[in-house]
C-alpha positions, 0 to 999 in steps of 0.5 A: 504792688496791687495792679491798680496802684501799678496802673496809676503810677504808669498813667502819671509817669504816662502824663510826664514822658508826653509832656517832656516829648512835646517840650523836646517837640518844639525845640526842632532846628529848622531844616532838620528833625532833631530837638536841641534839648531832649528832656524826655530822655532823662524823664524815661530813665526815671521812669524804668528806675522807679518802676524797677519792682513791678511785676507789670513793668511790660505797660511801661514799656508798652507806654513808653514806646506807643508815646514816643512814636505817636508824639512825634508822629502828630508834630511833624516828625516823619514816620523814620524819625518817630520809630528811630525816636522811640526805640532809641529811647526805649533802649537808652532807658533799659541800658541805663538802669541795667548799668546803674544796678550793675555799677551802683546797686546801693542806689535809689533807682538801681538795687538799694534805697541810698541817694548819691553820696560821693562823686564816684556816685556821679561818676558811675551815673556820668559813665552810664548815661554815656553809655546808655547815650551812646546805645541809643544813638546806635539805634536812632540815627541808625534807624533813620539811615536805614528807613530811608534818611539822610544820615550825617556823624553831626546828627549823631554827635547831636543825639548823643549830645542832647540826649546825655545831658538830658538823662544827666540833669534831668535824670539825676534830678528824679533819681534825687527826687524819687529817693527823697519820696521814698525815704520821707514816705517810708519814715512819715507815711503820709504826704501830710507827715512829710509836710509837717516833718519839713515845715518843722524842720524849717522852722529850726533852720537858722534865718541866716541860712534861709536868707542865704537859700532865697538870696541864691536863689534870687542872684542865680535867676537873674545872673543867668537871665541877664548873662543870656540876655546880653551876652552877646553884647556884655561879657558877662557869662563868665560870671555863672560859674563862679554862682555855680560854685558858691552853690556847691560848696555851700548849699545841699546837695538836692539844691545844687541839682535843682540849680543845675536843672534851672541853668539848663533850663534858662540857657535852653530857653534862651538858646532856642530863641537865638539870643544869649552867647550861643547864639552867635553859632551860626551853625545851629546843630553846633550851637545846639552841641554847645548848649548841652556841653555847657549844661552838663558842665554846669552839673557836673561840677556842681555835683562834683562839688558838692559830692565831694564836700558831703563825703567830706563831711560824712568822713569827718563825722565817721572820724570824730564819732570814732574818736569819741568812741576810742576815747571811751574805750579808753576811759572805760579801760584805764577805770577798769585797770586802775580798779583792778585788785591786781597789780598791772605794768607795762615794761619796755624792752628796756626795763622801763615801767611806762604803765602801773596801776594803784595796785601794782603801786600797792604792791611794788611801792613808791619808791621802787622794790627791793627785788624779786625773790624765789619762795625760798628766798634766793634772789633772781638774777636780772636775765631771769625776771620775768617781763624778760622771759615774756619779750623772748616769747616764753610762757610765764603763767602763775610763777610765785615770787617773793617781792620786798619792797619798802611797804613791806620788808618781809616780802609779799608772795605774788603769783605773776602772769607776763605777757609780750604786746606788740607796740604800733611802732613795730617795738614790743613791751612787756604786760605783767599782773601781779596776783597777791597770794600773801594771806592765801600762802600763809593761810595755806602754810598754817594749814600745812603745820596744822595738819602736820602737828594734828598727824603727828598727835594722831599717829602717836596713840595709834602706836600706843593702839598698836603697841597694846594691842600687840602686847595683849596679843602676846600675852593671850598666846600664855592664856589656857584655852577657854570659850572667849579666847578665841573671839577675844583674838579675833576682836583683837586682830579686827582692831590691828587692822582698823589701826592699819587702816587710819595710819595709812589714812593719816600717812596718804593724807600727810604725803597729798599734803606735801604733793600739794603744798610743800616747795618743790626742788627740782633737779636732775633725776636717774629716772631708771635708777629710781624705778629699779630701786622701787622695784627691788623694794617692791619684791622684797616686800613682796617675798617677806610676805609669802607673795608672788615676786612681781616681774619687772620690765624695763626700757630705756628711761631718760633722765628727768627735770624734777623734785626727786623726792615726790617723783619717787613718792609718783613711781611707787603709789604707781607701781605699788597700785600695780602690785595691789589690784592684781587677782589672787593666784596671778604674778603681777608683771609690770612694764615700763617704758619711757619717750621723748616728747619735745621738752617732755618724757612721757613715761607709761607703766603697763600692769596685767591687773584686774583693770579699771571699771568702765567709765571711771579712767577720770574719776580714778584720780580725783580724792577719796574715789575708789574703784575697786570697793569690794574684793579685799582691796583695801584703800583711801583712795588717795594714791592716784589723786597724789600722783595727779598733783605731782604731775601737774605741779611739774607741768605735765598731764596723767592718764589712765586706760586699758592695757591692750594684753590686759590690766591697766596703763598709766601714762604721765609726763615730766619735763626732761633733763636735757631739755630744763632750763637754769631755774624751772618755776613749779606751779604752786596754784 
């Protein structure tokens, strides 16, 4: 804020603060120098509220006392009375903002931009105009007793009286006021934008409702003047609350505030020239103490009211914009599950279906299924069904089923993902989506006879490859030496051994084949008992061809939960790899070792191998990727990609890393056998 902006807006709350001393000047009772009404008190507060950011707030402060010393100094107050004045006001003032910030920093006046918004608002400005109030009075009467005056408990009730309902009504009206400016300058920018915005806004009010404002407005003046005028002589005072409470419930919030501020100003009026229905107090300190209770009830209630009801209101609105947003909500979601290609139910705890969409419908008929089946075409048993297994907190992910329904007698292949969800009323139902994987499993099936019946027509000319090439062999053992005898062996020997290589591509390929696609049975494995015979293999084989015998280690081994024949077709491609990439000159030793891990045995397979280049622990496992390109180590580089597929369609994981004594160390898990249930679903995915 520039210091001449700064300067004018002190000069005009300057004006303001003189004026409302001067009117509170004229209201002394006789015999004393105390103002029945004290407008100047509620003028301050506004004042500091206003120029709360400026970074000269001491002018005001300056202002503020120099004004109320000397404005009641020139009326007749004495110099105690002036200086108890003004450093009470000063006071008041600085308690009631520091209050208002503290309480409510959301409010115009205090920290924030917002008008007052329910009635704790007004409770907080209530509670710190008391306060404040009563801090002022502290210093005022105070000061007065101390400089020399006579001091009484009644002076004191008076000031703190007066000078409540004065920061209460008018203070309150400027807090209104000052927020209105600001929000319509800030939104318009100009006073002439403000106008046009306002009489626009007019113009689109019903006439009824402007007949309504003026016709209050009327009735309000005139109840009141006539309830003053002759109240000492007609009953007729009892009449004003009733006006005030029809305003309230009917009429905006900044119109309830101006009505209270006109009650005020019309009881005060008549109050101070002894008519009206306070005017019978003879006691003029206690007439004065009325005046100022009636008039703080008057807006308190008033406010109360119409706090109470714009609260009201707004949560109303909160709540329906809140109902229209859930409904919504749910219209895009029941458009999303109803367009889904996949089949969605809800199940209840007791098997009830209370939610399906077309596609579950698609899926499971009309009229109900004729039941769920494994892959192989054995039924599941009711305990086994898989919205069950959700609601006992058991995780069913991708279990293929078989589903008959009357659509389709011979079955669909569904992939199903159950899911428990809790219900507000503390019971809990069942999510199930259906995945069709029909076209893909026969897709995948006509894929597997293929490549079957294109192995097997393969494998047969390389046997007759393999067979001739033998033959010729034999036969060329009979031939006299000659120059191309010896190149005709070689090229002979080349081929045998190319003819080795594809059969070994055509078997790897057939046996990833199976790992991946063929059903899997799982059962009870003698993991030790399958290791020990692959072993013995290993060094037969080993021995036959002039090798070293390879050295065995083993620890205990625990049963596992598996298909037994791809858990063998796992250990060998292991142990047979450990075999293989051992440098030339060394005996290869193999340790393996197994632990529980919960549900799981974690087996680990140590070799003293030429290891795993840097950087290629992952890569090792994915198709056709060898690490090891150079050294006669021959390979497809399919071996580890089958034993990732075996484990994973177990469940469990495979890793590979250094050995710490050398070689490389393959670790992988399978479900154990004391831990596997009735019937264990593979993932087929």
């Amino acid at each position: 804020m520039s210091y001449r902006v700064s300067l004018l807006r002190t000069v005009v709350f300057a004006l303001v603060y003189l004026t409302a001393v001067l009117v509170g000047r004229l209201t002394v009772m006789d015999g004393t120098n105390l103002s029945m009404v004290w407008p100047a008190a509620g003028v301050a507060v506004v004042w500091f509220c206003a120029q709360r950011r400026t970074p000269r707030f001491w002018m005001d402060v300056v202002a503020l006392v120099g004004i109320s010393y000397y404005a009641n100094l020139l009326t007749g107050a004495t110099v105690a009375t002036s200086l108890a004045s003004a450093a009470a006001n000063l006071v008041q003032a600085l308690v009631f903002v520091a209050l208002l910030r503290r309480w409510r920093p959301s409010l115009w006046g205090a920290k924030g931009t917002e008008p007052m918004r329910s009635p704790r608002d007004l409770w907080n400005v209530l509670a710190a105009s008391c306060v404040s109030t009563a801090c002022g009075v502290l210093v005022g009467p105070t000061s007065r007793w101390l400089l020399g005056e006579d001091y009484s408990w009644v002076s004191a009730v008076v000031w703190l009286s007066r000078n409540t309902a004065s920061t209460l009504i008018v203070g309150m009206a400027g807090l209104c006021l000052g927020q209105a400016v600001a929000t319509y300058r800030a939104r318009h920018g100009t006073l002439t934008g403000w106008l046009g915005q306002w009489i626009a806004t007019l113009g689109e009010t019903p006439r009824w409702r402007i007949a309504e404002y003026a016709a209050l407005t009327v009735c309000t003046t005139a109840l009141y003047v006539a309830g003053f005028s002759y109240g000492d002589r007609l009953p007729l005072t009892f009449a004003v609350l009733g006006l005030t409470v029809w305003v309230a419930t009917r009429l905006a919030t900044p119109f309830v505030m101006a009505h209270s501020l006109i009650v005020a100003t019309i009881a005060a009026l008549f109050t101070v020239r002894a008519t009206g229905p306070f005017a019978i107090v003879e006691h003029t300190a206690w007439r004065t103490i009325i005046l100022q209770a009636f008039a703080a009830m008057v807006a308190v209630v008033g406010l109360a009211l119409a706090l109470g009801r714009d609260e009201r209101d707004r949560l109303m609105a909160e709540l329906a914009e809140q109902r229209e947003q859930a409904s919504r909500h749910a219209e895009l979601m029941t458009a999303i599950v109803d367009s889904m290609a996949d089949g969605l139910t809800v199940t209840d705890a007791a098997g009830r279906v209370v939610l399906r969409n077309p596609a579950a419908i698609r899926l499971l008929g009309d009229s109900g299924y004729y039941g769920f089946f494994r892959p192989d075409g054995s039924r599941y048993a009711e305990e086994e069904l898989t919205f069950l297994k959700a609601l006992a907190d058991e995780e069913v992910r991708g279990v293929e089923m078989l589903i008959r329904d009357p659509g389709a007698p011979e079955g669909r292949f569904v992939q199903i993902t159950a899911t428990a969800l809790p219900n507000p009323d503390g019971s809990r139902c069942a999510v199930v989506l259906y995945h069709d994987v029909t076209a893909e499993r026969r897709h995948r099936d006509e894929l597997t006879n293929f490549a079957g019946v294109v192995a097997h027509d393969l494998l047969n000319p390389l046997a007759s490859v393999d067979g001739w090439t033998s033959a010729t062999l034999d036969a060329l053992e009979h031939v006299p030496a000659h120059p191309g005898l010896d190149q005709a062996r070689a090229d002979l020997a080349r081929l045998s051994r190319a003819s080795g290589r594809m059969r070994s591509l055509i078997e790897d390929l057939l046996a990833y084949t199976t790992a991946r696609d063929a059903t899997a049975a799982p059962a009870w494995v003698d993991l030790a008992a399958v290791v020990a015979e692959i072993a013995s293999a290993r060094a037969d084989a080993a021995v036959a061809a002039g090798k070293p015998e390879p050295r065995f280690t083993f620890g205990e081994l625990p049963p596992v939960h598996a298909d037994p024949v791809l858990v063998r077709q796992l250990l060998d491609n292991l142990i047979g790899n450990a075999i293989k990439y051992t440098a030339s000159g060394v005996t290869p030793a193999l340790t393996v070792t197994a632990t529980r891990e919960g549900d799981l045995v974690r087996v680990c397979l140590a070799d003293n191998g030429i290891g795993i280049p840097d950087g290629q622990h992952d890569a090792i496992f994915a198709n056709f990727h060898r690490a090891h390109l150079g050294g006669g180590y021959l390979g497809t580089g399919l071996g580890l990609a089958i034993c990732k597929r075996i484990v994973e369609r177990h469940g469990g994981t495979i890793t590979a890393a250094d050995n710490p004594g050398g070689g490389s160390r393959f670790s992988f898990t399978l479900p154990s056998a004391a831990a596997a249930p009735a019937v264990r679903a593979l993932a087929t995915a």
